[in-house]
Each structure stands twice: as structure tokens, then as C-alpha cells.
C-alpha positions in Angstrom: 68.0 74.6 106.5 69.8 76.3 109.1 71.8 79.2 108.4 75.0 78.1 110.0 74.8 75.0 107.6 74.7 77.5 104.7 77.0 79.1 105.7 79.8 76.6 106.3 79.1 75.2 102.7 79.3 78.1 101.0 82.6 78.7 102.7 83.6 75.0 102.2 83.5 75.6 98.7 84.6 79.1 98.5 87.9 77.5 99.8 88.1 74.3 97.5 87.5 77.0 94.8 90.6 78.9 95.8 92.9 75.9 96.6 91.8 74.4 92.9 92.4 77.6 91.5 96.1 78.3 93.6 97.0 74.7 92.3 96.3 75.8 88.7 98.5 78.6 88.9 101.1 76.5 89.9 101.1 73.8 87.2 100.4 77.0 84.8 103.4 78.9 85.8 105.7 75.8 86.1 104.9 74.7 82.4 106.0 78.3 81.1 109.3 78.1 83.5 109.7 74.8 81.6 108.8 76.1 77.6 111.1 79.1 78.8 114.4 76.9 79.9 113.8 75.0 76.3 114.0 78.3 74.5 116.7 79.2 76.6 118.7 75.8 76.2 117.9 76.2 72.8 119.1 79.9 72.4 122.6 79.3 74.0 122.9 75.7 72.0 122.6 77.5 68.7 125.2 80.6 69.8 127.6 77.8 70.6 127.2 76.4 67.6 127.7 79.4 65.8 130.9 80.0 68.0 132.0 77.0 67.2 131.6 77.6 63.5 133.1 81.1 64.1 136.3 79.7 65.6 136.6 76.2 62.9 137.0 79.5 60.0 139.2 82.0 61.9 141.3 79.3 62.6 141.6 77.4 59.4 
């Protein structure tokens, strides 16, 4: 084979490695964003709760 053929496939593929792998990262570090904001949503919907309960006993 020529070497200029070799060469362009190996950096054919060298690239659709790093796109593949730059695309994983993203869908990686979108799905902990997401499990985060549940925690998060999670976190402040049990404080208000407890505020809520909080406020029902000072006030009764």
C-alpha cells in the first residue's frame, strides 16, 4: 500500500476516535447535570417541607 493511504486512514480514524470519545463526554456529563438537579430538586422539596411543617407548629 502506499504510505499516504496509510496515513490518511490512520488519521481518519484517529479523528472518529476523538469525535466518538468528545460525544461520550457529553452525554456522560449531561446525565450527572441531570442526577444532580434531582438531588437538588429533591434537597430544597424536603427543606420546604420541613418549613412548612416548622411554620403549621409555631403557628398553632
Amino acid at each position: 500500500m502506499d504510505f499516504t493511504m496509510i496515513i490518511t486512514v490512520a488519521l481518519a480514524a484517529a479523528i472518529i476516535v476523538i469525535v466518538l470519545m468528545l460525544v461520550a463526554i457529553i452525554v456522560f456529563q449531561r446525565w450527572r447535570i441531570g442526577d444532580k438537579n434531582a438531588a437538588l430538586a429533591r434537597f430544597i422539596r424536603e427543606n420546604i417541607e420541613l418549613l412548612d411543617e416548622i411554620n403549621k407548629n409555631t403557628y398553632e
